[in-house]
C-alpha positions as CSV (number, residue, x, y, z in Angstrom):
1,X,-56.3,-5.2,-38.6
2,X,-57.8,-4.8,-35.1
3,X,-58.3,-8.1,-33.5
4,X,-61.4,-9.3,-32.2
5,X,-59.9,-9.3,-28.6
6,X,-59.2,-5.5,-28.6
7,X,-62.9,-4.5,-29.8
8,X,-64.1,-6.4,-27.0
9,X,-62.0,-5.2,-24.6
10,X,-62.7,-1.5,-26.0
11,X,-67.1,-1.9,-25.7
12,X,-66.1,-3.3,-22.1
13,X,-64.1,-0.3,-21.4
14,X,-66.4,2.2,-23.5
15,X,-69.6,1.1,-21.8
16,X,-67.9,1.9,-18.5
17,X,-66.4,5.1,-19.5
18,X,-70.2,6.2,-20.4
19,X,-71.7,4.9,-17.8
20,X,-68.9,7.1,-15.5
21,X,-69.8,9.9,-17.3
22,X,-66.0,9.9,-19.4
23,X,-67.3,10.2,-22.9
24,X,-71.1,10.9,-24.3
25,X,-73.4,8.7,-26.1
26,X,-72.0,10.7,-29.6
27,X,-68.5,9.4,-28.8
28,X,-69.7,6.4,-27.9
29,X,-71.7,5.1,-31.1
30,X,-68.7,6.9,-33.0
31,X,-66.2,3.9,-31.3
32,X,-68.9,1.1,-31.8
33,X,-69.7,2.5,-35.4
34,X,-65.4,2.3,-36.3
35,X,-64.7,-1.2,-34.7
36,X,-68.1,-2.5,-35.2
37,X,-69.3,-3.2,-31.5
38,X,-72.8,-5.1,-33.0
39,X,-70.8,-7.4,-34.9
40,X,-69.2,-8.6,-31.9
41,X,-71.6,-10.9,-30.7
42,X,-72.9,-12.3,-34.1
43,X,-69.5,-13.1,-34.4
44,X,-68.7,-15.2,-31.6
45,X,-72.3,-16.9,-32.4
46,X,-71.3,-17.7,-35.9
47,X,-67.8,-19.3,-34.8
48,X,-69.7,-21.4,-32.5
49,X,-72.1,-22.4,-35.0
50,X,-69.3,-23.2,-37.6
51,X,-67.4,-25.3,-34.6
52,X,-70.8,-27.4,-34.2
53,X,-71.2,-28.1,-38.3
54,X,-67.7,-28.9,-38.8
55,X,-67.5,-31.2,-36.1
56,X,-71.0,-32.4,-37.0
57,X,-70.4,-32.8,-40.5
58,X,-67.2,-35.0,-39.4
59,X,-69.2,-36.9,-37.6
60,X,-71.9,-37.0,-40.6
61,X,-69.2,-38.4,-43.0
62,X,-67.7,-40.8,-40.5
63,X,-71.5,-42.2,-40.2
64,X,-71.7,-42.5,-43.7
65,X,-68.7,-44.7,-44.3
66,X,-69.6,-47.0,-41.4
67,X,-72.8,-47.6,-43.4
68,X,-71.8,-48.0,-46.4
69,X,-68.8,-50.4,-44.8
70,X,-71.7,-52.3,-42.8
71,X,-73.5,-53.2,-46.2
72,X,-70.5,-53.3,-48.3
73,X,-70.4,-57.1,-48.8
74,X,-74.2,-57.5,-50.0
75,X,-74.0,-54.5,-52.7
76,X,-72.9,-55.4,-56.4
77,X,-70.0,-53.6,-58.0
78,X,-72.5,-51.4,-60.4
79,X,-74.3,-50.0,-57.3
80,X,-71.3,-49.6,-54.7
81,X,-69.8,-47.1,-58.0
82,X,-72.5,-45.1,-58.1
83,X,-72.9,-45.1,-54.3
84,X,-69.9,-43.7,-54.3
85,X,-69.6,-41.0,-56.9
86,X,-73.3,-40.3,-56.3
87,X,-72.4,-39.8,-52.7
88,X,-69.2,-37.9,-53.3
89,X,-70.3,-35.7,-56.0
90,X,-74.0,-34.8,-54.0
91,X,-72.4,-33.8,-51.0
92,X,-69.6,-31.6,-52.7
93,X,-72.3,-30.3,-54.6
94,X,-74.8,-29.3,-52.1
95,X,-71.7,-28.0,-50.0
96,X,-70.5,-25.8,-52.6
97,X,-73.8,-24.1,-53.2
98,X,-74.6,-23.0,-49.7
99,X,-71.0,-22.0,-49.4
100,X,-71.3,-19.7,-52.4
101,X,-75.1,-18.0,-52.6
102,X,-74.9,-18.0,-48.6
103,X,-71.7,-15.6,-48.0
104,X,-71.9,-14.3,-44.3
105,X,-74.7,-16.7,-42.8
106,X,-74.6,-19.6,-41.1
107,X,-75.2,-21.7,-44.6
108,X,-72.0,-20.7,-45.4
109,X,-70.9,-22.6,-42.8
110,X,-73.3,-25.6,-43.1
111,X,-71.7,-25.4,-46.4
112,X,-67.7,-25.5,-45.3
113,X,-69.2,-28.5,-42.9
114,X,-70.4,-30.3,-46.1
115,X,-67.2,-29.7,-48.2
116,X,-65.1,-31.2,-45.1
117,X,-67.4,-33.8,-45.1
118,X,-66.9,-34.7,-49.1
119,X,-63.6,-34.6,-48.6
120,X,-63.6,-37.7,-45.9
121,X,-65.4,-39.1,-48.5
122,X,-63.3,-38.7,-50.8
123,X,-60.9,-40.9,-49.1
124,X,-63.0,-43.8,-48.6
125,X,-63.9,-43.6,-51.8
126,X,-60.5,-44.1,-52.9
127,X,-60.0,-46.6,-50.2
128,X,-63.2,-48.8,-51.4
129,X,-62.4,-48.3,-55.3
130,X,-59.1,-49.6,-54.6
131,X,-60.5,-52.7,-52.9
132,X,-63.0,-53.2,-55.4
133,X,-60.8,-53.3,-58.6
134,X,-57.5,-55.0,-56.9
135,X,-55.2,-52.0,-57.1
136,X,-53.1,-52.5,-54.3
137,X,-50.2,-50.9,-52.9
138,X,-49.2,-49.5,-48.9
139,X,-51.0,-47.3,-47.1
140,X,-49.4,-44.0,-47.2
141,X,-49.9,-43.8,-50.8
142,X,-53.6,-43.7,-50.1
143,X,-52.9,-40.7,-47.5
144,X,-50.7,-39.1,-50.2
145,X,-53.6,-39.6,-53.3
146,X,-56.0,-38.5,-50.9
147,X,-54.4,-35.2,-49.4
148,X,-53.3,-33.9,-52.6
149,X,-57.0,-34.6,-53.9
150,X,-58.3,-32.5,-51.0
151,X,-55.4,-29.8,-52.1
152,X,-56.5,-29.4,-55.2
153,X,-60.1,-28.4,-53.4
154,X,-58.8,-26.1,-51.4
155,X,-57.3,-24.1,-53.7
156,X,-60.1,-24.6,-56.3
157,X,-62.2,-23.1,-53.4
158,X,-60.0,-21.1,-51.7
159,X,-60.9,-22.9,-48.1
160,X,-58.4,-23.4,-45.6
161,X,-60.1,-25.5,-43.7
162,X,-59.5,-27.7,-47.0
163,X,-56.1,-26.7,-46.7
164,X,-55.4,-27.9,-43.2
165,X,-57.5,-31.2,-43.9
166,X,-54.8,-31.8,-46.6
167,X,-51.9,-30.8,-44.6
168,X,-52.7,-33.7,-42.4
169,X,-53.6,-36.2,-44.7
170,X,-50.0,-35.2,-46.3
171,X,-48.6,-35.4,-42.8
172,X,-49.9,-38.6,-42.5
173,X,-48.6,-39.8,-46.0
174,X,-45.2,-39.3,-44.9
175,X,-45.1,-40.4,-42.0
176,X,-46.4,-43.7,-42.6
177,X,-44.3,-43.8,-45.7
178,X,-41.6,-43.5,-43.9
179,X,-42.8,-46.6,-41.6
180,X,-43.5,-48.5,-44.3
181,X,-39.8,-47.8,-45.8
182,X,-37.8,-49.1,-42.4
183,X,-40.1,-52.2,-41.6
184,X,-37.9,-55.3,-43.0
185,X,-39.1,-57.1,-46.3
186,X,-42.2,-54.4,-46.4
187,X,-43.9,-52.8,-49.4
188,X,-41.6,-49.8,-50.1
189,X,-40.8,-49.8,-53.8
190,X,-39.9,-46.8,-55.4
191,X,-42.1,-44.9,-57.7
192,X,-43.4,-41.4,-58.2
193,X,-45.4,-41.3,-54.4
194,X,-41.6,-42.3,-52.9
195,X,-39.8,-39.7,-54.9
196,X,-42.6,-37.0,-53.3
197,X,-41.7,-38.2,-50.1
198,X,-38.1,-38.4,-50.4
199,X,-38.8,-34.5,-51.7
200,X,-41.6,-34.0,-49.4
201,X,-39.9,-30.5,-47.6
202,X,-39.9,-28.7,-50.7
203,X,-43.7,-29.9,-52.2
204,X,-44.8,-29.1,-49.0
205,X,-43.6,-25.2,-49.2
206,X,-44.5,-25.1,-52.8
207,X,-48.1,-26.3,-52.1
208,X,-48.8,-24.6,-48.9
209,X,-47.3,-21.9,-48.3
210,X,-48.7,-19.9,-51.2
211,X,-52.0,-21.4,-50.0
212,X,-52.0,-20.0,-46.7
213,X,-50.7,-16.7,-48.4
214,X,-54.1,-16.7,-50.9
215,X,-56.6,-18.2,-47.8
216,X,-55.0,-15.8,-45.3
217,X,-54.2,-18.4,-42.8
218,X,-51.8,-18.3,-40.1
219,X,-52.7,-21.9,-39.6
220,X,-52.2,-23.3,-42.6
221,X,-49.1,-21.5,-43.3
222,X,-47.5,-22.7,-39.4
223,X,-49.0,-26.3,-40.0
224,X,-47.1,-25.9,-43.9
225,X,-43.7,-24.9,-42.1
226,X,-43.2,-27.5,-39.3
227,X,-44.2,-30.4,-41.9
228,X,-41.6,-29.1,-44.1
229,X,-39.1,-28.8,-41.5
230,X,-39.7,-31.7,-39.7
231,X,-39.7,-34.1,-43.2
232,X,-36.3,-31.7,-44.0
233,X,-34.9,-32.7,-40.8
234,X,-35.9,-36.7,-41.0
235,X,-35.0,-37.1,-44.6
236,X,-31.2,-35.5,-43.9
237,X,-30.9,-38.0,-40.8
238,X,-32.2,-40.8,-43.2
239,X,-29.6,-40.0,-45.3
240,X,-26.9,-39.9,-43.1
241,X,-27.7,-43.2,-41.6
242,X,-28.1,-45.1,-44.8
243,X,-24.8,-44.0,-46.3
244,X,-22.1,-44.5,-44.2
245,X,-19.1,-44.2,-47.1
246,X,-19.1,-40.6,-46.4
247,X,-16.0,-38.7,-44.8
248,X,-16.5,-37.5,-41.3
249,X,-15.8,-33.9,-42.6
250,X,-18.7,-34.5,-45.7
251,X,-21.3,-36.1,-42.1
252,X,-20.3,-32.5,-40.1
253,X,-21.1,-30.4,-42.9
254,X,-24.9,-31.9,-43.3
255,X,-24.9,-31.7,-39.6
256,X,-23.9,-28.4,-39.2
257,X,-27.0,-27.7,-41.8
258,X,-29.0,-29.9,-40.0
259,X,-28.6,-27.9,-36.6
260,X,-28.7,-24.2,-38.1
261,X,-30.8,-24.3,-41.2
262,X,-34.6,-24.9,-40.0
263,X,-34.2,-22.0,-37.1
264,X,-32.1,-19.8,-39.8
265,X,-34.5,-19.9,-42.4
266,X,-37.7,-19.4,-40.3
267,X,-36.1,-16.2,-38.1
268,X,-34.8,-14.6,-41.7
269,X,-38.1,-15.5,-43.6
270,X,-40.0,-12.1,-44.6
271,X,-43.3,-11.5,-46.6
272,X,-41.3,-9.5,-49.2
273,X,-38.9,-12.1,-50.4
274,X,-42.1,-13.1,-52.4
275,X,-42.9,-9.6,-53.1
276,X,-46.0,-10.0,-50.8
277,X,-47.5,-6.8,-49.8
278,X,-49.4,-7.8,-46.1
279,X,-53.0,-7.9,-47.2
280,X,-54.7,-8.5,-43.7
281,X,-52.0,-10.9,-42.5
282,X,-48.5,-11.4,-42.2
283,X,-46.3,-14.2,-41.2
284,X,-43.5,-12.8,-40.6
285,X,-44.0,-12.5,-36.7
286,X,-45.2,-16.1,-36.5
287,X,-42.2,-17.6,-38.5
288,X,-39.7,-16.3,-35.7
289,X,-41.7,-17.6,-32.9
290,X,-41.5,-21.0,-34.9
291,X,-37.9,-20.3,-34.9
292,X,-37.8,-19.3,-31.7
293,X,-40.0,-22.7,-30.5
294,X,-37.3,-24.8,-32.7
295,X,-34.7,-23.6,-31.7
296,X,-35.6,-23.8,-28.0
297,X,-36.4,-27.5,-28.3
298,X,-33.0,-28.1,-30.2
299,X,-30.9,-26.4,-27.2
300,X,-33.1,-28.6,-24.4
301,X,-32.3,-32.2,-26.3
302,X,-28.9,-30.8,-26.7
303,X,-28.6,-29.6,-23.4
304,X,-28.1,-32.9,-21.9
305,X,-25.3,-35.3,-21.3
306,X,-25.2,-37.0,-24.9
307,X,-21.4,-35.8,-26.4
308,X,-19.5,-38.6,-25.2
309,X,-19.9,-40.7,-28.5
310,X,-17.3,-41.2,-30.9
311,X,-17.9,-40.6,-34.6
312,X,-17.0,-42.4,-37.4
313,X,-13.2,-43.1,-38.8
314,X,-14.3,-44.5,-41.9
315,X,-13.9,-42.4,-45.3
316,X,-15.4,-43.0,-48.6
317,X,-16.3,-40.7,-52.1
318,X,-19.5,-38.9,-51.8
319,X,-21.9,-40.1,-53.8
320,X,-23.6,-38.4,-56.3
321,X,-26.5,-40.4,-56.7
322,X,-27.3,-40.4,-52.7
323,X,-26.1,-37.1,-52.9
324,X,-29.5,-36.3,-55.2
325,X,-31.6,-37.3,-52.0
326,X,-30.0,-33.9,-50.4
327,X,-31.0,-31.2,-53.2
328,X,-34.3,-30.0,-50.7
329,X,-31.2,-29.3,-47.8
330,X,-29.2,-27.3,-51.4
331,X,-32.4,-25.9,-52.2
332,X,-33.2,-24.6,-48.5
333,X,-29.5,-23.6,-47.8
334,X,-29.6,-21.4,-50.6
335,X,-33.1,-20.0,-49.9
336,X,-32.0,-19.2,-46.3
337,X,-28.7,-17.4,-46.8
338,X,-30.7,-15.1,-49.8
339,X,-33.3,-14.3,-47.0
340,X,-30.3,-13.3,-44.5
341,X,-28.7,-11.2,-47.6
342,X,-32.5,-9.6,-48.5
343,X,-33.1,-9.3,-44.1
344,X,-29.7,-7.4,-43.7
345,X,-30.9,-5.2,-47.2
346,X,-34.3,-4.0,-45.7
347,X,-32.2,-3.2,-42.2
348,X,-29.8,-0.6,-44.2
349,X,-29.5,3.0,-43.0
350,X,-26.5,4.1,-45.1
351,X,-23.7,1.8,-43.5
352,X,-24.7,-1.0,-46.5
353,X,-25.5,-4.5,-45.0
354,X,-26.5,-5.0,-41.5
355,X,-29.1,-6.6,-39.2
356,X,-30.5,-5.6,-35.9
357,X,-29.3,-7.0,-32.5
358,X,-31.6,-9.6,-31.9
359,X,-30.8,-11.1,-35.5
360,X,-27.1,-10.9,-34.6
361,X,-28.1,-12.3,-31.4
362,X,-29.4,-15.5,-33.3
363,X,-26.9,-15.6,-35.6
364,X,-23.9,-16.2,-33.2
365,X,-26.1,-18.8,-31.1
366,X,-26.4,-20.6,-34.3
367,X,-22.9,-20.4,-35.2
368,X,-21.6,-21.3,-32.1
369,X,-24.2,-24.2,-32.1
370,X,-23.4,-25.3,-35.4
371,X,-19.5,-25.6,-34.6
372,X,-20.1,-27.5,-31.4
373,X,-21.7,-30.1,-33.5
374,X,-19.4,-30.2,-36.8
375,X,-16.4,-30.6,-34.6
376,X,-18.0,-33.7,-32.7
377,X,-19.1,-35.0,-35.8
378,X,-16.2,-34.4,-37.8
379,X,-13.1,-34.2,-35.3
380,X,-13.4,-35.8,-31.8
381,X,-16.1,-36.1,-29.1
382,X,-16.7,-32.6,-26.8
383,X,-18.3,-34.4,-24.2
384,X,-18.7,-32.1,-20.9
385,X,-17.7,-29.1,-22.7
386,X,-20.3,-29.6,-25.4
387,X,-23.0,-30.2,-22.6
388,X,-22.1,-27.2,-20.7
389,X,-21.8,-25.0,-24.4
390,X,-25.5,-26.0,-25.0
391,X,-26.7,-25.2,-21.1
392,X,-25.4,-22.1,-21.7
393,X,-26.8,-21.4,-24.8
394,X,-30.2,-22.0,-23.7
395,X,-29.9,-20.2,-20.6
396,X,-29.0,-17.3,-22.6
397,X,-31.6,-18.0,-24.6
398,X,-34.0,-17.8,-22.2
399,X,-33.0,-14.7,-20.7
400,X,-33.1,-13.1,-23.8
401,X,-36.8,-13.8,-24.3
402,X,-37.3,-11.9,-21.1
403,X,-35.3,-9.5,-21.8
404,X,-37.3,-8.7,-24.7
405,X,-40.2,-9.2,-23.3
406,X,-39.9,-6.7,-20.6
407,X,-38.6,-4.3,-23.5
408,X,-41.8,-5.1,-25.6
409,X,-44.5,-5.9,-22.9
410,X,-45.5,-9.3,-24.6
411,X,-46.7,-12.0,-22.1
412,X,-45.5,-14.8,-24.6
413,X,-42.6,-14.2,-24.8
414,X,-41.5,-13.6,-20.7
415,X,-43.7,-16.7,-20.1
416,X,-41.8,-18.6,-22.9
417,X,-38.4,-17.4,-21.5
418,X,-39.3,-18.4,-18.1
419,X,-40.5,-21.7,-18.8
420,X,-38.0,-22.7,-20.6
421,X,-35.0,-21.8,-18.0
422,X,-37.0,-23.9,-15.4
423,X,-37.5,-26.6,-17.5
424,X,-33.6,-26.6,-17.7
425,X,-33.2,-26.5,-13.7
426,X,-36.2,-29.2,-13.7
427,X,-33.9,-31.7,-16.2
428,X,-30.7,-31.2,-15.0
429,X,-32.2,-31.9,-11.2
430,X,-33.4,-35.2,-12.8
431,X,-30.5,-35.8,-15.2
432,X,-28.0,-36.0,-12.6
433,X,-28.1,-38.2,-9.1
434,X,-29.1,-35.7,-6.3
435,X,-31.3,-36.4,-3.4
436,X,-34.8,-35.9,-2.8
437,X,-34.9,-33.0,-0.1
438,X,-32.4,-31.0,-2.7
439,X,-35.2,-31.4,-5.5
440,X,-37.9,-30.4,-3.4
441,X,-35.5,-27.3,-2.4
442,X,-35.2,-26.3,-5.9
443,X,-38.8,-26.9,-7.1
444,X,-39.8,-25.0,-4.3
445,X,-37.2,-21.8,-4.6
446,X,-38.8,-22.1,-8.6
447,X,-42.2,-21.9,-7.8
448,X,-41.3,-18.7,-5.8
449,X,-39.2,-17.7,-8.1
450,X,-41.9,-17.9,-10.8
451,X,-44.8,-16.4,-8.7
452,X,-43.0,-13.5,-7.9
453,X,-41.3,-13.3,-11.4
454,X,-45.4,-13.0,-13.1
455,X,-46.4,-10.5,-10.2
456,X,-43.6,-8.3,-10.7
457,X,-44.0,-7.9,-14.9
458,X,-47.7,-8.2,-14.6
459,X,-46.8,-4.9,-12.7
460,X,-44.7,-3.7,-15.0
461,X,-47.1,-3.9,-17.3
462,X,-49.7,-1.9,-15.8
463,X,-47.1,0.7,-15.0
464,X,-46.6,0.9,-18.5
């Protein structure tokens, strides 16, 4: 699919070429026939439009439940109900309507706006309903009630804008679950909204991922993956921490998991482990710059001077029950290394089993990553040579991305690449005791270096 960027780069460059005398007025209405060149600008107009109802219809339902709050106290019980569900079920209404008989206009979007809208009010409707008949309980299991209401929407209307609203309402749900679950003497009890928290990762891929997939969404699906990772990675650590009993060799092994599995699983994830044909959209590219991103942020924490604890010498049986609490890290173990098996299968040219050189690439940093923290978890502290294992993995990391870059002629990644190895001069410069005049030096040498680093491959490029 050609992006909207391109065709408005190509009338740019078209309009030139005809008025330099390059191509006739035939060729030219042939290009603005094929990539739509009137479309353009009702385009851009409509995404404007739809920016100014979503935010107004926000702002719309936000109005609404300050009034209906302001007067709350003076209604009776019979009319706040059917305030409520009049409210909620007119709005949703009226939004579905000009969503549907209004495909391609600016209704449509008026419609979306409104369907945003009843789902805010959706939430203060369970919010106020709560209040009025005495059904307490914390907070997140609002958010939670509320996003997977707002799911079920989405998908019922195929809107990813529903999606995303639910996403973060989800988001929210855990992570004031998980808030509510470490304050002392607090309301955490456990029940069917804790058990979706405690299995959050794997709801959250099962719910949005085949959304995004349906809705065609990059969003969606990228907002779908880091919530399951993140929860993945917070539950494991929640785990670890609670239950102590556990050998030192049982802790390395989750930490090893911990440390390879998100960035493993994201790089290795392809469209066709699902037997998804690319309809319009693929993920595929945006999974390994999530990996990518990860992975990056992992090596920076890592990169600093933080391997000089000791672990710990106590040994106990591994527990099955609080072993239950680990079946999404099972789950996403086992998905990952049959996306590695399927990735080295679609890479086969008659040698059996094999994956390209930037897979391999990965693969090693991860291994060599994923030792470095099993042995200080489960032998002896590393210290320095830990710290200098993880510089060196990130400045080979960075290079990489360059490296690829150049090959490929992708800004992102050469910018991504280059960022990230100054950001490791920047922290070590601050990390460790060195005077002011040798900063400056080396802020100054990077901001040449930098300068004449996007000069030279924005010439490259053109040469290209």
């Amino acid at each position: 699919m050609t992006s909207e960027k391109f065709r408005h780069q190509l009338r740019q460059e078209a309009q030139s070429w005809q008025a330099e005398g390059l191509i006739d007025a035939e060729l030219y209405e042939h290009l603005a026939r094929r990539y739509q060149f009137a479309d353009l600008d009702t385009t851009a107009r409509n995404r404007f439009t739809g920016i100014l109802l979503g935010l107004g219809s926000i702002l719309l339902g936000l109005a609404v439940i300050t009034l209906v709050a302001a007067n709350w106290q003076a209604w009776s019980r019979e009319l706040k109900v059917l305030l409520l569900l009049g409210l909620f079920v007119g709005v949703n209404a009226a939004g579905f309507y000009l969503w549907r008989e209004a495909q391609g206009r600016w209704t449509a979007r008026l419609g979306v706006g409104l369907l945003l809208c009843g789902a805010l009010i959706l939430g203060a409707n369970l919010g106020l309903m709560s209040q009025m008949f005495h059904l307490g309980g914390p907070v997140y299991q609002l958010f939670l009630v509320w996003g997977l209401g707002v799911l079920s929407m989405a998908y019922s209307l195929r809107l990813s804008a529903l999606g995303i609203l639910s996403a973060i309402l989800v988001s929210l749900a855990y992570g004031s679950g998980r808030v509510t679950e470490w304050i002392p003497q607090g309301s955490w009890k456990y029940s069917l909204a804790a058990f979706t928290i405690e299995h959050l990762p794997l709801l959250a891929v099962l719910a949005f991922v085949p959304l995004a997939y349906w809705c065609r969404s990059r969003w969606l699906f990228g907002i779908g993956s880091v919530l399951a990772i993140v929860a993945l990675e917070i539950n494991t650590i929640v785990v670890l921490s609670d239950y102590s009993d556990w050998s030192n060799l049982t802790e390395g092994a989750i930490a090893v998991l911990l440390t390879c599995l998100p960035t493993a699983l994201l790089w290795s994830y392809r469209d066709s482990l699902w037997n998804i044909l690319p309809n319009g959209v693929s993920f595929n590219s945006l999974s390994r710059k999530l990996a990518v991103l990860g992975f990056s942020l992992l090596l920076f924490w890592a990169s600093f001077n933080i391997w000089d604890f000791t672990p710990s010498t106590q040994a106990g049986e591994f527990n099955g029950h609080n072993g239950l609490k680990l079946l999404d890290l099972i789950i996403f173990s086992g998905l990952t290394l049959w996306a590695w098996w399927r990735l080295g299968k679609e890479n086969d040219r008659g040698f059996g089993w094999q994956i390209d050189r930037n897979s391999t690439f990965i693969a090693l940093m991860l291994l060599l990553a994923g030792s470095v923290i099993g042995i200080q978890i489960a032998v002896a502290p590393l210290g320095a040579i830990a710290t200098i294992i993880f510089n060196l993995l990130l400045f080979l990391l960075g290079v990489g991305l360059i490296r690829e870059a150049v090959k490929n002629g992708t800004r992102l990644g050469f910018w991504g690449g280059t960022i990230l190895l100054v950001l490791q001069l920047f922290a070590r410069m601050l990390e460790y005791d060195t005077g002011l005049l040798l900063k400056a030096l080396v802020l100054f040498l990077c901001g040449i270096a930098v300068i004449a680093a996007g000069l030279w491959f924005e010439r490259h490029l053109r040469a290209t």
